[in-house]
C-alpha positions, -999 to 999 in steps of 0.1 A, spaced: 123 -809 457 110 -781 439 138 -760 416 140 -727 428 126 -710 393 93 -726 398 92 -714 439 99 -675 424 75 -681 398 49 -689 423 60 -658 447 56 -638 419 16 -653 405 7 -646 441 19 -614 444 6 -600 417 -25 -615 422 -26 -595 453 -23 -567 437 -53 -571 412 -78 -556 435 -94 -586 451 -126 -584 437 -134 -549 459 -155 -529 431 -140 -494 439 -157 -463 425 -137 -434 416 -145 -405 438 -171 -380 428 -156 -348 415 -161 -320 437 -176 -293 425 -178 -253 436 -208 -243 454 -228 -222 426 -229 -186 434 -239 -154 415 -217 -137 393 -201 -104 408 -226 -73 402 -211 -53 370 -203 -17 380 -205 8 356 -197 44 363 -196 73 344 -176 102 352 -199 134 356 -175 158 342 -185 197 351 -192 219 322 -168 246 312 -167 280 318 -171 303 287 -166 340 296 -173 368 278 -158 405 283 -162 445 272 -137 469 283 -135 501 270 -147 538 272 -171 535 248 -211 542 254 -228 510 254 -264 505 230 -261 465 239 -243 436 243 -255 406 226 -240 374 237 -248 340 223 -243 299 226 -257 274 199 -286 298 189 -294 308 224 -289 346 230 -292 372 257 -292 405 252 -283 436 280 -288 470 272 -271 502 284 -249 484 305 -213 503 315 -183 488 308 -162 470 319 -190 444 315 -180 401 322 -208 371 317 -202 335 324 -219 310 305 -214 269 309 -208 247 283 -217 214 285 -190 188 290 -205 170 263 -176 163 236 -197 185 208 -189 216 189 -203 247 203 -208 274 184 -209 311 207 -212 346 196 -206 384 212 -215 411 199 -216 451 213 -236 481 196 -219 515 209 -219 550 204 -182 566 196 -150 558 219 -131 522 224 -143 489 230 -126 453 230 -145 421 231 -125 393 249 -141 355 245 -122 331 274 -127 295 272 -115 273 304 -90 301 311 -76 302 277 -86 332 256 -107 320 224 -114 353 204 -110 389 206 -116 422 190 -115 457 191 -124 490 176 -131 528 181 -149 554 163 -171 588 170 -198 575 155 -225 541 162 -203 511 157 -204 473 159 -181 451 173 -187 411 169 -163 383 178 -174 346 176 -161 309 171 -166 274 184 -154 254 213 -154 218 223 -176 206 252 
């Protein structure tokens, strides 16, 4: 008879012997890999902002020769006109300094020049007289 050390020993060769794979090759499994698609489009947008509103005004009793009115070197000019006069010009939404100008020839009485930007006055003047006068208000804004 056999000692009972030598029978686990055994047991224990065979069992792990068993466990060694019995000469199956196994290959690890492939990785799995995403299907290959296009990159998402890039969107780009860019906000269209509207131009603001640059208004210029003449109230008054006084005769009118002109009004000259002016934005970055660009000017207009309207003759014998009656008061009270208004023009709208736009400004482009552009982030840049624009420079504007107003300007009213008259004969005798009262004028006032009123410049409104967005809502917000931006310049004003006024004067009177009995004889041919000039009134002239200008400045910048910001696009």
């Amino acid at each position: 008879m056999r000692p009972l050390g030598y029978g686990i020993g055994v047991l224990l060769t065979v069992l792990v012997a068993g466990c060694g794979g019995g000469g199956v090759d196994r290959e690890p499994p492939a990785p799995v890999s995403a299907p290959a698609s296009a990159p998402a489009p890039v969107t780009t947008s860019v906000a269209v902002q509207a131009p603001h509103n640059l208004v210029f005004s003449a109230e008054g009793d006084a005769e009118v020769v002109s009004i000259v009115y002016e934005l970055d070197g660009e000017s207009s000019t309207e003759e014998s006109v009656s008061l009270p006069w208004r023009k709208t010009v736009e400004v482009p939404a552009d982030g840049r300094q624009h420079r504007w100008n107003l300007t009213l020839t008259h004969r005798g009485g009262y004028a006032e020049l009123i410049a409104i930007f967005d809502g917000a006055v931006t310049g004003r003047t006024e004067g009177s007289g009995s004889g041919t006068g000039t009134l002239e208000v200008s400045g910048t804004v910001r696009g």
